[in-house]
KOLTORKOL-830205 format. One record per residue (C-alpha): x, y, z; residue in three letters. Coordinates in steps of 0.5 Angstrom, whole numbers, plus 2048, in hexadecimal, padded with zeros to 3 digits. Layout:
BEGIN
@xx->X; yy->Y; zz->Z; resn->ALA
...
REM end
This chain:
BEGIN
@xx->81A; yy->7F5; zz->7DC; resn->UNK
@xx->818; yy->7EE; zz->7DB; resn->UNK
@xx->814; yy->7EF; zz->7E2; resn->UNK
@xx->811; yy->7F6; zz->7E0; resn->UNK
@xx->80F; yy->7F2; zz->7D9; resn->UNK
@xx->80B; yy->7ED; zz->7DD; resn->UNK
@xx->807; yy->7F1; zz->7E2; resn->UNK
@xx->806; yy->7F7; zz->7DD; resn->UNK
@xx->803; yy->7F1; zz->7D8; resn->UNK
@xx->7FF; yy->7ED; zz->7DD; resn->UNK
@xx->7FC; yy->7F3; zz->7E1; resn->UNK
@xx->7F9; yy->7F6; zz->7D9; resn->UNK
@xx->7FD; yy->7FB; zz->7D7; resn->UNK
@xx->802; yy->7F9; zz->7D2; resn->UNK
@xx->7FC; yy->7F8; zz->7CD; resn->UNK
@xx->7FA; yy->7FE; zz->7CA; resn->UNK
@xx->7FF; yy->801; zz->7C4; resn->UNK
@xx->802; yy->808; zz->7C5; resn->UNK
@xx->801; yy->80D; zz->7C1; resn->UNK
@xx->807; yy->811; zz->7C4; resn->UNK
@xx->80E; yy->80D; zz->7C3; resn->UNK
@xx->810; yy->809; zz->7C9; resn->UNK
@xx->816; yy->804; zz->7C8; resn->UNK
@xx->817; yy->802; zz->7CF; resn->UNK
@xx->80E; yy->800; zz->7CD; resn->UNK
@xx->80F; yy->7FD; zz->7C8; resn->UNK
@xx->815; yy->7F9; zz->7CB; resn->UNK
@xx->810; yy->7F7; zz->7D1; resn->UNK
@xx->80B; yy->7F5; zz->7CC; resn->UNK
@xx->810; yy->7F1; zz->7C8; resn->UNK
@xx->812; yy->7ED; zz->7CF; resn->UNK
@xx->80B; yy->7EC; zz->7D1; resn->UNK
@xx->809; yy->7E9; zz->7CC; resn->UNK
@xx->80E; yy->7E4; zz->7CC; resn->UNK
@xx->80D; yy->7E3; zz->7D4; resn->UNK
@xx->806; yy->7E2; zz->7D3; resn->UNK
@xx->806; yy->7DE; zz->7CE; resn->UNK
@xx->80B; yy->7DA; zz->7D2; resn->UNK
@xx->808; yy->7DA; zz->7D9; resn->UNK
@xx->801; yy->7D9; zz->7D6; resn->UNK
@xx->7FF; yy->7E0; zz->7D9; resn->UNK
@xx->7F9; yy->7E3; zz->7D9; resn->UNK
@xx->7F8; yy->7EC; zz->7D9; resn->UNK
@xx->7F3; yy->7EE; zz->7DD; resn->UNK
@xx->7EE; yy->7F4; zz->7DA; resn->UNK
@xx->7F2; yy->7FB; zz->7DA; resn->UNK
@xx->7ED; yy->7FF; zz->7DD; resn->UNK
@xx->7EC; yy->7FC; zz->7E4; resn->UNK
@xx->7F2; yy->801; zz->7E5; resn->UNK
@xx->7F0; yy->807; zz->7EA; resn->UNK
@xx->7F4; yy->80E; zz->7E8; resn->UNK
@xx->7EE; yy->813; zz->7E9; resn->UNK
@xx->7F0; yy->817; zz->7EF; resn->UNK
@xx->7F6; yy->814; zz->7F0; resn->UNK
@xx->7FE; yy->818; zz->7EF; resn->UNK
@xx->801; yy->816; zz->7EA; resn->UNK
@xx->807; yy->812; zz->7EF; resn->UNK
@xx->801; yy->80F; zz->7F1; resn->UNK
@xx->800; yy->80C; zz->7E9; resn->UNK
@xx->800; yy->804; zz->7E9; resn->UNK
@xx->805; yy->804; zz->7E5; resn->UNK
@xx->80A; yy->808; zz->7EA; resn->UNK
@xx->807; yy->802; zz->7EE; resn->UNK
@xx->808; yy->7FC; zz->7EA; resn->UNK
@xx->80F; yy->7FF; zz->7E8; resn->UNK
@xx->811; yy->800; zz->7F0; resn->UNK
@xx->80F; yy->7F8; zz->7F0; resn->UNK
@xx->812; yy->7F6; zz->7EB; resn->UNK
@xx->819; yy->7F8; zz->7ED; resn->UNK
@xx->817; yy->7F6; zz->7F4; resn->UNK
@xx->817; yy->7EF; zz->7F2; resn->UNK
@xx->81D; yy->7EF; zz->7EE; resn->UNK
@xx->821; yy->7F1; zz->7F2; resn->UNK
@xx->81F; yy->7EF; zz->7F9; resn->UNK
@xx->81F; yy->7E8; zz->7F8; resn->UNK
@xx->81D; yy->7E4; zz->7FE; resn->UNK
@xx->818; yy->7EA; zz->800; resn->UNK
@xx->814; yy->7E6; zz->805; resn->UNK
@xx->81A; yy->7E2; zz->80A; resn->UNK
@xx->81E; yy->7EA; zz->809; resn->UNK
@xx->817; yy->7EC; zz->80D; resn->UNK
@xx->817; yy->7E7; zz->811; resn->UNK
@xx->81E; yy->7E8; zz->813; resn->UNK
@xx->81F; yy->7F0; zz->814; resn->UNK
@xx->81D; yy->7F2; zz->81B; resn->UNK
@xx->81E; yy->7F9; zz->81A; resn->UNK
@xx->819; yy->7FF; zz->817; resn->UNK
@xx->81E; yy->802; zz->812; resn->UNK
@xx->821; yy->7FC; zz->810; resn->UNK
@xx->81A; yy->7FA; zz->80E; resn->UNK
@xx->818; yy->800; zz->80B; resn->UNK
@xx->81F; yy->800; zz->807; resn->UNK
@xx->81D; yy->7F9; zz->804; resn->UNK
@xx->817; yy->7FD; zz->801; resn->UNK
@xx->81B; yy->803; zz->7FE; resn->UNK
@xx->81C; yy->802; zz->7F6; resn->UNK
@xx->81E; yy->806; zz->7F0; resn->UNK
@xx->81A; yy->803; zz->7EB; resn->UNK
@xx->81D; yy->803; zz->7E4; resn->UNK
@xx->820; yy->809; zz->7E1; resn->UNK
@xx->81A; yy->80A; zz->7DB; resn->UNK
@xx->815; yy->80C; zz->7E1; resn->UNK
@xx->819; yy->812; zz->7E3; resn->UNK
@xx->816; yy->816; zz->7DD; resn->UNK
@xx->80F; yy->812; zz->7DD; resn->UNK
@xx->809; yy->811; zz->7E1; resn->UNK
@xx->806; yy->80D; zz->7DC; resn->UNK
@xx->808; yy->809; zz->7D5; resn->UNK
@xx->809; yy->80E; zz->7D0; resn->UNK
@xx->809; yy->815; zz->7D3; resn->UNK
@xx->80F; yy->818; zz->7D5; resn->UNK
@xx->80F; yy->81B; zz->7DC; resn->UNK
@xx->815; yy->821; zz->7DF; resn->UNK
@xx->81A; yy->81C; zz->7E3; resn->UNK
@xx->818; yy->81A; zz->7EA; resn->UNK
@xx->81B; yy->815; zz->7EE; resn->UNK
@xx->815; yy->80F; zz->7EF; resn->UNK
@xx->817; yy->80C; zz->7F5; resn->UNK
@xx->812; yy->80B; zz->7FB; resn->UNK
@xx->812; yy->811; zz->800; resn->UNK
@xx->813; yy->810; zz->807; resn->UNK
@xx->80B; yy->811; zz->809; resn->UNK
@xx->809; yy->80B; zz->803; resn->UNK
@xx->80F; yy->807; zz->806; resn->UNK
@xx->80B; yy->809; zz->80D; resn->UNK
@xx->804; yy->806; zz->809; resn->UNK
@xx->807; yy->800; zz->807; resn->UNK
@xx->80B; yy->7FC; zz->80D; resn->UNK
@xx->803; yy->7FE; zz->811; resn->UNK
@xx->7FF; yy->7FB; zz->80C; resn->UNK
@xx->804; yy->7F6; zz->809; resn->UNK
@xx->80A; yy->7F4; zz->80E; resn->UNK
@xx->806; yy->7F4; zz->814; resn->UNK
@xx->801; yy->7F0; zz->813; resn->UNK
@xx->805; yy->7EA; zz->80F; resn->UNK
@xx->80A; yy->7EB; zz->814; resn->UNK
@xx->804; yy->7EA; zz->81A; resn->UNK
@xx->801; yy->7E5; zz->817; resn->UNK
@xx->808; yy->7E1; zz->815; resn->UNK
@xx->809; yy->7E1; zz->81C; resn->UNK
@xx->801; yy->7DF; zz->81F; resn->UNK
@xx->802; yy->7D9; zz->81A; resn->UNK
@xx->808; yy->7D7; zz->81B; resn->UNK
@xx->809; yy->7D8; zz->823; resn->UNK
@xx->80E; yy->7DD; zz->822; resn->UNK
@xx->80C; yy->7E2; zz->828; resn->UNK
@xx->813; yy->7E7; zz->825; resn->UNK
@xx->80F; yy->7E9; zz->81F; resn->UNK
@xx->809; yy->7EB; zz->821; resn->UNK
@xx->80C; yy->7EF; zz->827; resn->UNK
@xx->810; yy->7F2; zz->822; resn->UNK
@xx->80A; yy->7F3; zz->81D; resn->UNK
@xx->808; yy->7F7; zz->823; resn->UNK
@xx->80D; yy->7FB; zz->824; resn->UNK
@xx->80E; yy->7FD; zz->81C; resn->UNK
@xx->807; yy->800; zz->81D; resn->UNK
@xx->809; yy->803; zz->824; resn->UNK
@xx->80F; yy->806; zz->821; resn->UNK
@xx->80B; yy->809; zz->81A; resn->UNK
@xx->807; yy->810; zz->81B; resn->UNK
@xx->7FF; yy->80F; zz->81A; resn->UNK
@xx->7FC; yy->80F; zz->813; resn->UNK
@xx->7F8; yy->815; zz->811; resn->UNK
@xx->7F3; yy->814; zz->80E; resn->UNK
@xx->7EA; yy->816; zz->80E; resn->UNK
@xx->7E9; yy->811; zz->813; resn->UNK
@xx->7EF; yy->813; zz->818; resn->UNK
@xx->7EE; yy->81B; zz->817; resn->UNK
@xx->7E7; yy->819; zz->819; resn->UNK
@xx->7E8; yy->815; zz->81F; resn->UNK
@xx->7EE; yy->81A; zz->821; resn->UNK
@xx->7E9; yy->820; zz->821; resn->UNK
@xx->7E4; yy->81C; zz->826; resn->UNK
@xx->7E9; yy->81C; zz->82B; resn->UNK
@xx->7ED; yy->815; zz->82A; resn->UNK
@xx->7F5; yy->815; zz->82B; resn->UNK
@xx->7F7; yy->812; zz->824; resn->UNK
@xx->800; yy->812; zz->826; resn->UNK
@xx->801; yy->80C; zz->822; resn->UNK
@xx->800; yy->807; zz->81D; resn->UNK
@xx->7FD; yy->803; zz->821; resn->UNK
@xx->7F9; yy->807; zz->823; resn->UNK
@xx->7F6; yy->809; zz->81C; resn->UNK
@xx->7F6; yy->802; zz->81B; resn->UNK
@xx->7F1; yy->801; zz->820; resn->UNK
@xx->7ED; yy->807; zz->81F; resn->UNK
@xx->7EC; yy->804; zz->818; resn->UNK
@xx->7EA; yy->7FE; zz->819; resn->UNK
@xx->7E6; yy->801; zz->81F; resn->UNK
@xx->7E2; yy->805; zz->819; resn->UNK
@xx->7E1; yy->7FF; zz->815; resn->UNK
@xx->7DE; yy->7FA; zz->819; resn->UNK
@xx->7DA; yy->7FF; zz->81D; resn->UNK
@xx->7D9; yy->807; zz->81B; resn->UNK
@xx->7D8; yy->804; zz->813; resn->UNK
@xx->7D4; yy->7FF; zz->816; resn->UNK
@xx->7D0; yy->804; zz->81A; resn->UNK
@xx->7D1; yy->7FE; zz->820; resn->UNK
@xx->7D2; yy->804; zz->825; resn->UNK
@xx->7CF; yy->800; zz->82A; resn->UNK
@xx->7D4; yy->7FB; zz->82B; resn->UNK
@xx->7DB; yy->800; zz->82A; resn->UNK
@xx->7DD; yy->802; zz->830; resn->UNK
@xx->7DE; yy->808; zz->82E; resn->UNK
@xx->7D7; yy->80A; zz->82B; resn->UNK
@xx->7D4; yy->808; zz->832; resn->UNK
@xx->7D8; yy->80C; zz->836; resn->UNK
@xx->7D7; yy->812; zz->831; resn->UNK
@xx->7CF; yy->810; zz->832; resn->UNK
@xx->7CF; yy->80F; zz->839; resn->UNK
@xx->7D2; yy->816; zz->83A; resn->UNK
@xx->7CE; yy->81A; zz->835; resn->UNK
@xx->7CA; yy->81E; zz->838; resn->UNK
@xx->7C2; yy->81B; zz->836; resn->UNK
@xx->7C0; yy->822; zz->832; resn->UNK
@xx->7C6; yy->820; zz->82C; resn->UNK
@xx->7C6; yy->81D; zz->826; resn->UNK
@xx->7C9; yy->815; zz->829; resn->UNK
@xx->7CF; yy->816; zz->824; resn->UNK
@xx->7D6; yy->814; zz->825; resn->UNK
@xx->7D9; yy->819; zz->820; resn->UNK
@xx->7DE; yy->813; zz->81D; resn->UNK
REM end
């Protein structure tokens, strides 16, 4: 509860008076301001918090809650990462159930129907390529700790590819996307090149105009 308090109190949402009678709330309220004052915390604006377009599990507050018991219980978070050789071992790290008041909420104040918030197996999927993999490559470059960044790259090897805008994109233009590491490359490829419109300098693109025949449109179709 402490931890919630803090986080839900340093990232502006624990500012506001409900209308709606919240005791858990006002319980964090209560707390906070002890812990603010304590640790001299400032809380930023409240408003920087995205919810357009996104699905109610994908709410900050399901966000911030997940690491919130994520960090209470998972002690020594980094070494445990560092030490897990295995995909799902990782995974298993990263899979928590927030406190029970989230169960019926998605937000403060607003009872939900009951579902369990913990994080879905894509979400878990999302998390070790975004997160564990690069901490793990860069730990292992760092250190000279050549075990880490070859098992960085099999966790990648090991994960389905992202699907998002740009993998689709790519996929219809003919590219086998099998993996992860291959949709982490097809998006750092649409970053530096195609977002950049630098199709002169990407393999792909020069092959594509060298190809083409001269009476089409000079478009790699990314």
């Amino acid at each position: 509860m402490q931890v919630e308090a803090l986080l839900f109190g340093t990232a502006g949402l624990l500012e506001k008076d409900l209308e709606a009678d919240d005791p858990y709330y006002r319980l964090l309220q209560k707390e906070y301001r002890f812990l603010r004052h304590k640790f001299r915390c400032e809380p930023m604006e409240a408003v920087h918090w995205k919810f357009l377009r996104l699905r109610p599990v994908n709410f900050p507050h399901i966000r911030i809650a997940q690491l919130a018991v994520l960090c209470s219980q998972r002690r020594g978070l980094l070494s445990r990462v560092l030490e897990t050789e295995s995909l799902a071992g990782v995974k298993a790290l990263f899979d928590v159930q927030p406190s029970a008041y989230w169960e019926t909420h998605y937000i403060f104040g607003k009872e939900s129907a009951r579902r369990s918030k913990r994080l879905g197996n894509r979400s878990l999927d999302l998390l070790v390529i975004n997160t564990v993999v690069p901490f793990l490559y860069t730990y292992g470059m760092q250190t000279g700790e050549e075990h880490l960044c070859n098992r960085a790259q099999h966790f990648l090897e090991s994960l389905p590819a992202e699907d998002n805008r740009v993998v689709r994109s790519w996929k219809e233009a003919g590219v086998e996307v099998r993996d992860a590491a291959a949709s982490q490359a097809i998006l750092e490829l649409q970053q530096t090149y195609c977002d950049r419109d630098s199709c002169l300098s990407c393999r792909f693109g020069y092959e594509f105009i060298r190809r083409a025949d001269p009476s089409d449109t000079l478009s790699c179709g990314i």
